[in-house]
Each structure stands twice: as C-alpha cells, then as structure tokens.
C-alpha positions as CSV (number, residue, x, y, z in Angstrom):
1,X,20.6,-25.5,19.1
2,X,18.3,-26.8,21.8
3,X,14.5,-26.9,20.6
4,X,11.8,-25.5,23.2
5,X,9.4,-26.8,23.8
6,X,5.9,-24.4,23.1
7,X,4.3,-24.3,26.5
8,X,0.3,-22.8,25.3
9,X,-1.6,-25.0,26.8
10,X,-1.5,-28.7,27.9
11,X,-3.4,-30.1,24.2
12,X,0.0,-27.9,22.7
13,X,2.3,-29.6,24.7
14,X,1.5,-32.8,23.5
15,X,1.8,-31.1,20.3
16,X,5.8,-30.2,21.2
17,X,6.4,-33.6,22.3
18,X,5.6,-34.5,19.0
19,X,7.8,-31.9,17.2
20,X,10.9,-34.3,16.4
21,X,8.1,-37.2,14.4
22,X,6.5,-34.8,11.8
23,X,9.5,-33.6,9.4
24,X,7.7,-34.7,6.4
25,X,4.6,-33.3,7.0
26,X,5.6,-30.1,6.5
27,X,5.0,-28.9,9.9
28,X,6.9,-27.4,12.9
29,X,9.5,-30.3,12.5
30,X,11.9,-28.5,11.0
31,X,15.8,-28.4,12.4
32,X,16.0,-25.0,14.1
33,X,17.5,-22.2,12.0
34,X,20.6,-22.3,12.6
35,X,21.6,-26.1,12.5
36,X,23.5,-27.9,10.0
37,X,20.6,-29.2,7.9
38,X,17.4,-27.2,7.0
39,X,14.0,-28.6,7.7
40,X,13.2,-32.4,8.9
41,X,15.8,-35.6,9.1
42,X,14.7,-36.1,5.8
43,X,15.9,-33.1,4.3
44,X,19.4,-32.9,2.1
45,X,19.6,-29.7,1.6
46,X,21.9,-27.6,3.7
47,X,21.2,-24.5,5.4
48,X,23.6,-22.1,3.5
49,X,22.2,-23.3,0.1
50,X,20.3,-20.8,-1.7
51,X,19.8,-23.0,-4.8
52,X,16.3,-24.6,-5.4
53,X,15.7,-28.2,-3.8
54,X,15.8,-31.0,-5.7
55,X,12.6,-33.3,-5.6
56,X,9.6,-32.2,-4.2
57,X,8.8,-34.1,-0.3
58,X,6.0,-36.2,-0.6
59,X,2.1,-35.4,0.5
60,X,0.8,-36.4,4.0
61,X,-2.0,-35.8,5.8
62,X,-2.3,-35.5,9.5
63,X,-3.3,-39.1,9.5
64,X,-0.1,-40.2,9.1
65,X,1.3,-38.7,12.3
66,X,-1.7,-37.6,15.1
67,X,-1.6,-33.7,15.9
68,X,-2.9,-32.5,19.1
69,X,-4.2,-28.6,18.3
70,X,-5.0,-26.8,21.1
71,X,-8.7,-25.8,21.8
72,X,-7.6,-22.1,22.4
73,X,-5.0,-19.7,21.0
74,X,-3.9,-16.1,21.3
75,X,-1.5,-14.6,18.3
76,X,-0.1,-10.8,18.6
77,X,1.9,-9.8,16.0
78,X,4.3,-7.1,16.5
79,X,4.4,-6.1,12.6
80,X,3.5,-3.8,10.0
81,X,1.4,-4.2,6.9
82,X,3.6,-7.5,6.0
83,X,1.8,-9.1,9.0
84,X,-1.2,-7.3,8.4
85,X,-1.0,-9.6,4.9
86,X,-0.1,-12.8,6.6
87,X,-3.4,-12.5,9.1
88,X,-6.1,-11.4,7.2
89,X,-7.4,-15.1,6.7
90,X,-5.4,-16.3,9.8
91,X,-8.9,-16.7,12.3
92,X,-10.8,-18.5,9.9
93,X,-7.9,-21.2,8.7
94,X,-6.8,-21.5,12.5
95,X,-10.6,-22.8,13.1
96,X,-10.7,-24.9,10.1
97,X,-7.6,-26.7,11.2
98,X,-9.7,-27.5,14.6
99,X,-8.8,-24.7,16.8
100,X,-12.1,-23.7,18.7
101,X,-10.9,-20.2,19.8
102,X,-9.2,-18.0,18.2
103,X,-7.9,-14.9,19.3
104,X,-5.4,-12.5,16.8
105,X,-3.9,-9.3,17.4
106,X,-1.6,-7.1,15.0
107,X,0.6,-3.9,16.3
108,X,0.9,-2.1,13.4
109,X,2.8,1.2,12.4
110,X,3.2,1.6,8.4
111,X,6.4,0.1,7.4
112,X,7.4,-0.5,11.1
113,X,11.6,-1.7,11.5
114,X,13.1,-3.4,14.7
115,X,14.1,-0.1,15.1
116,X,11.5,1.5,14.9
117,X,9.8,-0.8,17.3
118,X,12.4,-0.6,19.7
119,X,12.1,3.3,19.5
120,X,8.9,2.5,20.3
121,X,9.1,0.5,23.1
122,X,11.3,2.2,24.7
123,X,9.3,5.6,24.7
124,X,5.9,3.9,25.1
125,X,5.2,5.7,22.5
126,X,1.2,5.4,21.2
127,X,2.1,5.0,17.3
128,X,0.1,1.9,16.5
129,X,-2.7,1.1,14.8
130,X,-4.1,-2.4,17.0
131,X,-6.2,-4.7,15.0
132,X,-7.6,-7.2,16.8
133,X,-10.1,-10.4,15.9
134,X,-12.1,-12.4,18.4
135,X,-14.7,-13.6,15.9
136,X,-13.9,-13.7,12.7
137,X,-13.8,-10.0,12.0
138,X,-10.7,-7.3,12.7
139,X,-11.5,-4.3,14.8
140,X,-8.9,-1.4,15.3
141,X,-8.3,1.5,18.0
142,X,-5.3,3.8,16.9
143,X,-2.9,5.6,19.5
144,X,-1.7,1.8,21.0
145,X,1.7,1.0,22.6
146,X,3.4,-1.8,22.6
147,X,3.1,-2.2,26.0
148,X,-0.6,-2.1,26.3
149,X,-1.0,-4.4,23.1
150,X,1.2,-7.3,24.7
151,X,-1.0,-6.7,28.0
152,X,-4.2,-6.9,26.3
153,X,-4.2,-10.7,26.1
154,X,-2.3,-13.5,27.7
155,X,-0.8,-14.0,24.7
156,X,0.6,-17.7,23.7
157,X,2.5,-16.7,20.8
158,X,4.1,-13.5,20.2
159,X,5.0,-12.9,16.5
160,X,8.1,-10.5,15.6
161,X,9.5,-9.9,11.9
162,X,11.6,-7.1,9.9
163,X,10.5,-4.3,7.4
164,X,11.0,-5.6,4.3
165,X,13.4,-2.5,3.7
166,X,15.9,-4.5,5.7
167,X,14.5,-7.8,6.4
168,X,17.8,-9.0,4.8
169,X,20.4,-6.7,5.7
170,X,22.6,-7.8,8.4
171,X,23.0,-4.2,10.1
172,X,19.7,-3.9,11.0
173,X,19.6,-7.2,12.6
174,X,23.1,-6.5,14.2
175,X,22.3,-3.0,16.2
176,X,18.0,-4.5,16.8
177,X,17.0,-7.3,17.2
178,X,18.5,-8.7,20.7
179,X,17.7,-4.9,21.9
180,X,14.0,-5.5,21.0
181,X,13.7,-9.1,21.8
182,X,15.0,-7.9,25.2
183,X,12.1,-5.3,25.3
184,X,9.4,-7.6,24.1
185,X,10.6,-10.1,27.1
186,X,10.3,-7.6,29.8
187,X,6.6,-7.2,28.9
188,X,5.9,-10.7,28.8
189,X,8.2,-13.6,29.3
190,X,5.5,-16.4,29.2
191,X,4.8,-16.4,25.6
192,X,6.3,-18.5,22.8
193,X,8.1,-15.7,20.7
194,X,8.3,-16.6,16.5
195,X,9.6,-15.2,13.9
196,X,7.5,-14.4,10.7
197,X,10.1,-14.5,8.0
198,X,8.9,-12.6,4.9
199,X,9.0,-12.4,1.4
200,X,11.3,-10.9,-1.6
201,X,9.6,-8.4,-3.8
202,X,8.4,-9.3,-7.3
203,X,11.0,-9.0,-9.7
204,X,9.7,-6.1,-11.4
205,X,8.7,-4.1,-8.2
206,X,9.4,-0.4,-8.4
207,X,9.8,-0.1,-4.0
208,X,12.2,2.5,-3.0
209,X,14.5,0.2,-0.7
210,X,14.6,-2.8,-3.9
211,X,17.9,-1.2,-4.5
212,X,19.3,-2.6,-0.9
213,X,19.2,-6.0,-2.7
214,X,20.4,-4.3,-6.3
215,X,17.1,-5.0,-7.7
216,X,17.4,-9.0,-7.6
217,X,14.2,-10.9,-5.9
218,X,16.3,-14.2,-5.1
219,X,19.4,-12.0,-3.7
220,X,16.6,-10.1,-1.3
221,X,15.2,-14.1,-0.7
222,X,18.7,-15.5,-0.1
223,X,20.1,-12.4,1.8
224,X,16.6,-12.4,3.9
225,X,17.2,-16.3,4.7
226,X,20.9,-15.8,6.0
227,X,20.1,-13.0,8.2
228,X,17.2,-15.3,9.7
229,X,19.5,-17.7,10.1
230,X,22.7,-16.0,11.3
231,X,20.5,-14.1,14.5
232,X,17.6,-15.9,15.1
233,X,18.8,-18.7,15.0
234,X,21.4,-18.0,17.6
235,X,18.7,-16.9,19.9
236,X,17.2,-19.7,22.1
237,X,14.0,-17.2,23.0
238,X,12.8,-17.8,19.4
239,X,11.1,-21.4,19.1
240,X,10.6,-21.6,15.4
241,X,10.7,-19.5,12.5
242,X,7.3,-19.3,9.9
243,X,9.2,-19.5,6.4
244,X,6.2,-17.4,4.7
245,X,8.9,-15.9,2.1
246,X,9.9,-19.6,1.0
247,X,6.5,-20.5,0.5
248,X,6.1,-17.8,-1.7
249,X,9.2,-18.3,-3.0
250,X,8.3,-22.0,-4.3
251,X,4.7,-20.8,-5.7
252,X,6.8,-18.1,-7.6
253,X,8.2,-21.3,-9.5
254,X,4.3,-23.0,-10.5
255,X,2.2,-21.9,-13.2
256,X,1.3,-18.8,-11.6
257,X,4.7,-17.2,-11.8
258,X,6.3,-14.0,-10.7
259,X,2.9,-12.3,-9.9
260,X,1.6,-13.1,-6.1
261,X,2.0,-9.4,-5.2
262,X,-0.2,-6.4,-5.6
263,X,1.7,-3.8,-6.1
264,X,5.4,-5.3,-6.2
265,X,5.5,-5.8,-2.7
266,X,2.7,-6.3,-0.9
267,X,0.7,-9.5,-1.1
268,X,-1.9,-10.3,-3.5
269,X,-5.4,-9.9,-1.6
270,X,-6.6,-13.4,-2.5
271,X,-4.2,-15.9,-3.5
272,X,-1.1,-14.0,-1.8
273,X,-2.9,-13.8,1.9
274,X,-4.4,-16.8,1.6
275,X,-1.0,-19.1,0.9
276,X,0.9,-16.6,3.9
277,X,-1.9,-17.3,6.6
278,X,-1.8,-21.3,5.4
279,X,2.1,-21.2,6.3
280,X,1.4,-20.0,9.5
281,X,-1.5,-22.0,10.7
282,X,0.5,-25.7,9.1
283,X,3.7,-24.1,11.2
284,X,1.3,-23.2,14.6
285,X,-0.8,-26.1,14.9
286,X,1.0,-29.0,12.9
287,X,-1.5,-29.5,10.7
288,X,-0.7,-30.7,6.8
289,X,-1.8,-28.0,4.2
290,X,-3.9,-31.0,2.1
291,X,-6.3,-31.1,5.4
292,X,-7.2,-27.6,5.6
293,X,-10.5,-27.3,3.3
294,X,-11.4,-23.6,4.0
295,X,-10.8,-21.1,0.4
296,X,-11.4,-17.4,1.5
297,X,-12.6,-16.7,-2.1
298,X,-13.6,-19.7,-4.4
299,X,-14.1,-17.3,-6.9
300,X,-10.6,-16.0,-7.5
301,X,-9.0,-19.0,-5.9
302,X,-9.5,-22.1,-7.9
303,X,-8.4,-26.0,-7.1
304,X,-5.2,-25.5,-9.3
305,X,-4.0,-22.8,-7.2
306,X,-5.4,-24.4,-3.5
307,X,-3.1,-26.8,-4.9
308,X,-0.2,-24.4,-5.4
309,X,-0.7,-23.0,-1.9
310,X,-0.5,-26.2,-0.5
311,X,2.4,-27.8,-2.4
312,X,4.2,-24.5,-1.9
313,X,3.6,-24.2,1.9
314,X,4.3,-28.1,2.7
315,X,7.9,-27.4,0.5
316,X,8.7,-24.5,2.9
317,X,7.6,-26.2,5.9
318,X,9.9,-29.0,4.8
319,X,13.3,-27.1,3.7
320,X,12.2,-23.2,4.7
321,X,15.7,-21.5,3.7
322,X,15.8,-23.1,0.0
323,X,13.6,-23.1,-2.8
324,X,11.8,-26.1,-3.8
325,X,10.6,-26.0,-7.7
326,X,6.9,-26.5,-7.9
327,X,5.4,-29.6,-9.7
328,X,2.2,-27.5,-10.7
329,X,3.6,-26.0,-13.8
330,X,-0.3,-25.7,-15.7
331,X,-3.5,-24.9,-14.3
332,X,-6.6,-23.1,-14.5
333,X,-6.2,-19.3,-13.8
334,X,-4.0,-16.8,-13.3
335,X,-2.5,-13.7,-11.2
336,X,-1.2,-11.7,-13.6
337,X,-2.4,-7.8,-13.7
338,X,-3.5,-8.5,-10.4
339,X,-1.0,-5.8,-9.1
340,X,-4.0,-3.1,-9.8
341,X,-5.8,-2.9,-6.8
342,X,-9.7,-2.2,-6.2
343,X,-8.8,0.2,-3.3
344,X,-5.5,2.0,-3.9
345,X,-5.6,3.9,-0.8
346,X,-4.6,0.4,0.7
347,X,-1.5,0.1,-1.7
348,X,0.9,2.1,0.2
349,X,1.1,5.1,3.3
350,X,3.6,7.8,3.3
351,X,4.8,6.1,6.7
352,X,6.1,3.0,5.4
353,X,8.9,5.1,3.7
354,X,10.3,6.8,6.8
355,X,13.0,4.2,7.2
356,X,14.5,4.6,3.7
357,X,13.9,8.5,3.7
358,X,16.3,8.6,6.8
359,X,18.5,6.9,4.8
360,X,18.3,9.8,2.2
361,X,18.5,12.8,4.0
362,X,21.2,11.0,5.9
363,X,23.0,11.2,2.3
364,X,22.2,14.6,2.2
365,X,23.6,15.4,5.5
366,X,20.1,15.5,7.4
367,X,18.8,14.2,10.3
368,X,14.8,13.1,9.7
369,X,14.6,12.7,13.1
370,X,14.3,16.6,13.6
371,X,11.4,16.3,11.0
372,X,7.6,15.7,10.8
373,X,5.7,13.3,7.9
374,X,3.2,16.3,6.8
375,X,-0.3,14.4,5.7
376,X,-1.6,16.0,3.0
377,X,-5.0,15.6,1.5
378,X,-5.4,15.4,-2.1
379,X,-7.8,16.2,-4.5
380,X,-7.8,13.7,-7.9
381,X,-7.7,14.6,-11.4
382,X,-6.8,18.3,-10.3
383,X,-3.8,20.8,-10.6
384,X,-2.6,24.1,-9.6
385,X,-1.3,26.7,-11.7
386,X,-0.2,29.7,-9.2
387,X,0.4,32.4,-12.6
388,X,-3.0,31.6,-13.8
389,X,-6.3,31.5,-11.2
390,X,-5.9,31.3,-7.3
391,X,-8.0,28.0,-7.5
392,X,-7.5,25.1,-9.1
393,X,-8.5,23.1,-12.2
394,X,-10.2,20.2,-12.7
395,X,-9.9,18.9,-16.3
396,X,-12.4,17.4,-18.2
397,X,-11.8,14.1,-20.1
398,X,-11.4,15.8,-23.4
399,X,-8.2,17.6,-21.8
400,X,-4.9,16.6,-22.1
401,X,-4.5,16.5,-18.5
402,X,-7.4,14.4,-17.6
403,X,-6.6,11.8,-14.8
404,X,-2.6,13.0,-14.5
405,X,-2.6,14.8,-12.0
406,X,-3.3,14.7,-8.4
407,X,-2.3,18.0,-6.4
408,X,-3.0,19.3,-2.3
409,X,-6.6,20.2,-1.4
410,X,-5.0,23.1,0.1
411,X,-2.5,25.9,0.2
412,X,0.0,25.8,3.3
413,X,1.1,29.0,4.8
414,X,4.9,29.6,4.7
415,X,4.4,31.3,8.3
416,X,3.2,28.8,10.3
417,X,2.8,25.4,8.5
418,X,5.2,25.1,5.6
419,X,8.5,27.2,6.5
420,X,12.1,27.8,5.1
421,X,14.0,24.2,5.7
422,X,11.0,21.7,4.8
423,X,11.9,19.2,2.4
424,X,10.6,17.2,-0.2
425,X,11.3,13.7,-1.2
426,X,10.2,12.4,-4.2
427,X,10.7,8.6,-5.4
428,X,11.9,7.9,-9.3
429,X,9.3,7.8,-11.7
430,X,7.7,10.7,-9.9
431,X,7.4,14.3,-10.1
432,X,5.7,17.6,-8.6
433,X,5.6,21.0,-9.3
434,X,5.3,23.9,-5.9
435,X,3.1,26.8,-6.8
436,X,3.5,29.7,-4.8
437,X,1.0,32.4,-4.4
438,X,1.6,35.7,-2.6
439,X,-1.8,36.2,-0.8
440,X,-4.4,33.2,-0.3
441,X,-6.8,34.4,-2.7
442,X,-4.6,36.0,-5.5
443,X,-2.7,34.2,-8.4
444,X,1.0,34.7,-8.6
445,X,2.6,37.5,-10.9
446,X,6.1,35.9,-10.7
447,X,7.6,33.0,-12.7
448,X,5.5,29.6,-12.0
449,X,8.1,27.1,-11.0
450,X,9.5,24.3,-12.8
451,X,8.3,20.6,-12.7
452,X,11.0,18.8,-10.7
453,X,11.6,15.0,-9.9
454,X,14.5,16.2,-7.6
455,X,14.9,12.6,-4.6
456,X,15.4,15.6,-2.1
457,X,15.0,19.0,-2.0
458,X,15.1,21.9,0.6
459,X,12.4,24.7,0.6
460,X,15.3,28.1,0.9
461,X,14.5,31.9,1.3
462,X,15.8,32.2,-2.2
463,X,13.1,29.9,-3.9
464,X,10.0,31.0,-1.0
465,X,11.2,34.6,-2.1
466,X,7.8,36.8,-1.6
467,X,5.7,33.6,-1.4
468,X,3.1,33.5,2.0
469,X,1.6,30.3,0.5
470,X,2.6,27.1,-1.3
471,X,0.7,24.2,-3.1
472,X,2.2,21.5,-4.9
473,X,0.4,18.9,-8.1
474,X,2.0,15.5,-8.2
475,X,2.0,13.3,-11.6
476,X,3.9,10.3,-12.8
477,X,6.8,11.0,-14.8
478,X,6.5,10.6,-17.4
479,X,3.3,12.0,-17.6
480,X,0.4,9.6,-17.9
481,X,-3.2,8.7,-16.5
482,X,-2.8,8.2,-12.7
483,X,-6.4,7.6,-12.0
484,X,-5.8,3.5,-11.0
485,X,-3.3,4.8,-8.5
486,X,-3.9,8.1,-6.7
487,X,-3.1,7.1,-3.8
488,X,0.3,5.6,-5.1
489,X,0.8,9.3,-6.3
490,X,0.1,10.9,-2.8
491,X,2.5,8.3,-1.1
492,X,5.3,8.8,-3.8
493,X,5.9,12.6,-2.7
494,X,6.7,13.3,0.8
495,X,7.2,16.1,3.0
496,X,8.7,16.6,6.2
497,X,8.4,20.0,8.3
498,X,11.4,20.9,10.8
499,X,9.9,20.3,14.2
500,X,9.6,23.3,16.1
C-alpha cells in the first residue's frame, strides 16, 4: 500500500521524506499495516505472526538519522477514556521532543464505539465531553459535537480508535469504520487521519466485554492487531497506525509484569499514561524514545522503568503487530496493587457499558435503544431496608455492614420516574436489592424483597404490586468492604427507563 505522505507543515514534510530511512529508530518507518512485513526493512517478523519477536532492535538516538519536528502541531482525538489515557502527558512530551506549540484536543463520550461515533455524527448529536490543552493544562466544555470539535482547530492530525469492547472484533469494524471515516472526511479532509491502536486487558481484569476475547489478554492483543490490519490497513486515508497496545504489550513481558492497568483495563495513571503518550509522540514526530528526558512523576516512575517505557515503545515502533520480549527482566520498583485508585469515581462511568448492555438486552429480546441510562446518586456506607424505617441506615464500623454497601440517595416514584418496564442490569460479582415503599415517608408492611444478582431484570406490575416508590442498595457479591471502590459499585448496576 502506497505510504502518504503527512502534509502538517513544511518542517513535517521534510519529516515524511524521511519516513522510508528511520526503520530502526523505532519511529514512523514502519511498513504500512497491511504489507507483507511488519515494521522497518529490518524487521523479520511477518505481519500475521502473533508470536513474540525474537531479538530485541538495537538503541538509536535521533543522531543517527536527523528528524525535522515541526514547530507547531494540532492533535484531536476522536476517543473515549482509552484516548483520554494516551494524552494525559501528550503536551508536555510533544514539547520535550522539540515541538514549540502544542495544541491537543479529545472528543470524548464514556466508552465511545465507531458506532457510536457514527451515530453521533450523523445526528450532530452534543454527547461529548471536549478536553482541550493549549498550555499544558486540559480544560473541558460538555454538550460538544463532533462537528464543532473538528472545526475548533485546523487540526493536522486527526486521531480515531475502537472501544476496547470491540477493538478486536471484526463486525464492528465491518458495518463502522469506512461509514465513519467517511463522516470524519466530510468535516475535514486536510488532516492526516491515524489510528490509535489500543491495548488488551490485564489478564485478570473483571470488564464485562473480556468475554468477547474468552477471557485471554493475548487473543484480545492478537485479535485487536488483525482487525487493525485487515481494515485499516486497506484504507489509504489512514497514514500510520500508533501501536500503543504493542508497546504495552512488550512492557507486559519486563520486570514489571501483568500490572500496567488500574483497574484491569484502564491504564495505570503514572507508568501506564506515561509509556502510551511516549508511543505516540516517537510515532508523531520521529523522535527515538532514549532522547525524550521529561518523567511526568519521578516519584513513581524510576530509571528502571523510563527504561521499560522506552525499550517497550522503540520494540513496538519497530514490529507494532508482534510482541517483542523485553530485556529488562529486574529493576527497582514495581506496579503491582496499583489497580486501587486514589479517585475511584475516575475508575469507570455507567456510560462506558452501553455498548455491551445492548448486547444484553439484545439477548433478552430488547432494544436499549428505546431506553434511557438513569444517573443515580449514591450515598456510601448506607442501605435501605423498606420493612424497617422509611430512611436509611448508615452503619457504624462496629456493624457488620460497615463499608458494604452503597445504596440511591433517593426514592424514585413509580409514577413518573421509575415505571413498569425499567430494567436493571447488573454485572457478575455484583448484586442489589429494590426496596419498595408504599408512600414516601412510610416503611413498607409487605415482604422486603430478595437480594438479586440477576444480568437483567424487568420491573413488572406483579413485583411493583402496591409500591408508589422504589430504592435500591448495591454491594459486592459476595458481600465485602466496598469502601476502595464506591464508585465501581455505582457503575456495576445500571438502569435504563423506557423513553417516553
């Protein structure tokens, strides 16, 4: 496949001409996805090879090839919170690698599928979030289109990538991707358009849609490759791929192991950000990994791991559809545990499950479409008990209960906010219990109803019965202390209202 050339500016030009020199630099020389061979002339291993690479390429520096970086660039990323994870350090490593202006932008909607974004598009509808960084910070307005996000800046790069739901499954490429690239064309047909291929789950993650790769990290990394391959590669609007989930990949093999996520998915807010937004500014700007000096957090990332990162991301750069084993195999330091979070309202939003809750009501003969996401607010540490106060409880640490439960800070009326044909999705290892009360401020004389960890279930006359109001606690199940992860609790039971 023909190779085009990235037309930013005239410094990036000279950049392009230089594409074909720099394969073992482990920057943008690779072959484009899609050719015979994967990564520079250098490289052996084929494309359809999901074994790891033997070898390791060896270190350079951009004094062994000159790189011409541009003086001024302008990202927007049509993502979600993957891309969200890949930019949070992007600014300040595109100015250490000698870019003088910098300016980022990220569309994103929770979760956010080709389809979805094509939905989007299409409707011009205002679901985004739109972070945007001019100077080292990220500001965000909510209720953006796509439409007025791509017309913000002229843009020189255009970023577009999968939900990891289905970043490797081949249907979601088949009935999406040329739809939406079409879409994103019509609003601007100037920019260079990439594609930011992400990364497998850890091995032990718990996510909802692991089961679309049967719960194997390197069949979601291989299947993920192939798709990237198969359709973006067999688009000439798409100048290069950023092989973020092989760079990962490859650190997954050093000293550090299996544990560069958060919260099984999500990337770990030091190490994990750092080594995504070093792939993408080597790929951007050509420059090697071992001449970028900037550490977003010296005290969580040591020299052992910088030295991970870099290893990992010049591998990638130089074969970025197979792994390459990591020389790094002892160090100073570690990531494991570091998948409990300081602020767990960042781990996950009820959005990001939409997609694969379609997919379950689908099961169950539903269309979600005819739904709305309820957000509910939640009060920690607290449950409901309809038969025994109107209120609710709030145990105290000698209790049982203490930090199990989490539960809604309100009741919903049947009448006009909770009615017959809502339903509940729960994921495994979660549970909740509906309390119904007959009047707002009186408990219920009935029989409280059961705990339940039922995937999906349908509010019906028969269980409403006399019921004007509903609540509902949440808790792991088994039961045990939640406190570390409320907000994983809130997330983990969803409900959707019939539109009216």
């Amino acid at each position: 496949m023909k190779k085009k050339m990235v037309a930013l500016i005239s410094s990036l030009l000279v950049f392009a001409a230089l594409l074909g020199l720099m394969a073992c630099t482990g920057t943008p020389t690779d072959t484009q996805p899609g050719s015979d061979t994967v990564g520079g002339p250098d490289t052996t291993v084929k494309a359809d090879e999901t074994t790891a690479a033997e070898g390791t390429p060896e270190e350079s520096t951009s004094a062994d090839v000159p790189v011409t970086v541009p003086e001024s660039i302008k990202i927007l990323a049509i993502g979600n919170s993957f891309s969200t994870d890949c930019m949070e350090y992007l600014w300040k490593l595109l100015k250490d690698a000698g870019i003088e202006n910098v300016v980022l932008g990220n569309l994103y909607y929770g979760g956010c599928s080709m389809a979805q974004h094509l939905n989007f598009v299409k409707t011009d509808s205002a679901s985004y979030t739109y972070y945007k960084n001019t100077k080292g910070a990220w500001t965000s307005t909510a209720n953006y289109t796509m439409a007025k996000a791509v017309a913000n800046e002229e843009w020189d790069i255009i970023t577009v990538q999968e939900t990891s739901k289905t970043c490797g499954v081949d249907s979601a490429y088949k009935t999406s991707f040329t739809k939406l690239t079409d879409e994103i064309r019509k609003l601007n047909d100037k920019a260079v358009l990439v594609w930011n291929m992400t990364w497998a789950y850890q091995q032990d993650s718990t996510h909802s849609s692991f089961p679309n790769y049967d719960k194997d990290q390197m069949k979601m990394y291989t299947m993920t490759t192939e798709c990237v391959q198969k359709y973006i590669g067999a688009d000439d609007r798409y100048s290069y791929v950023i092989p973020v989930g092989t760079a990962v990949q490859n650190a997954r093999t050093s000293y550090l192991g299996d544990h560069l996520t958060r919260d099984g998915y999500h990337l770990n807010k030091e190490f994990g950000r750092y080594l995504a937004a070093l792939t993408w500014t080597c790929k951007i700007t050509g420059v090697s990994p071992y001449d970028i000096a900037y550490n977003p957090v010296p005290g969580s990332i040591n020299e052992d791991m910088v030295s991970v990162a870099r290893e990992s991301v010049k591998n990638a750069l130089a074969v970025p559809y197979g792994v390459t084993k990591s020389e790094i195999t002892t160090g100073k330091g570690s990531l494991a545990g570091s998948v409990v979070v300081v602020d767990p309202s960042e781990i996950l939003n009820p959005e990001d499950f939409i997609e694969a809750d379609r997919q379950v009501a689908m099961t169950n003969g539903t269309d979600l479409s005819k739904y709305t996401l309820l957000k509910w607010d939640y009060l920690e540490n607290t449950y409901w008990n309809c038969t025994s106060k109107a209120g609710t409880t709030t145990p105290a640490s000698t209790a049982g209960t203490y930090h199990q439960n989490i539960c809604t800070k309100n009741k919903y009326s049947v009448a006009t906010e909770l009615p017959e044909g809502t339903i509940i999705i729960c994921d495994g290892g979660w549970q909740y219990r509906l309390e119904k009360y007959v009047s707002e401020n009186d408990k219920y004389t009935g029989k409280r109803p059961d705990m339940s960890n039922a995937p999906f279930f349908v509010l019906t006359s028969d269980f409403i019965g006399d019921a004007k109001y509903i609540s509902w606690n949440v808790a792991s199940s088994p039961k045990s202390d939640i406190s570390a992860i409320y907000a994983q609790a809130a997330a983990h039971v969803r409900i959707y209202v019939p539109n009216k």
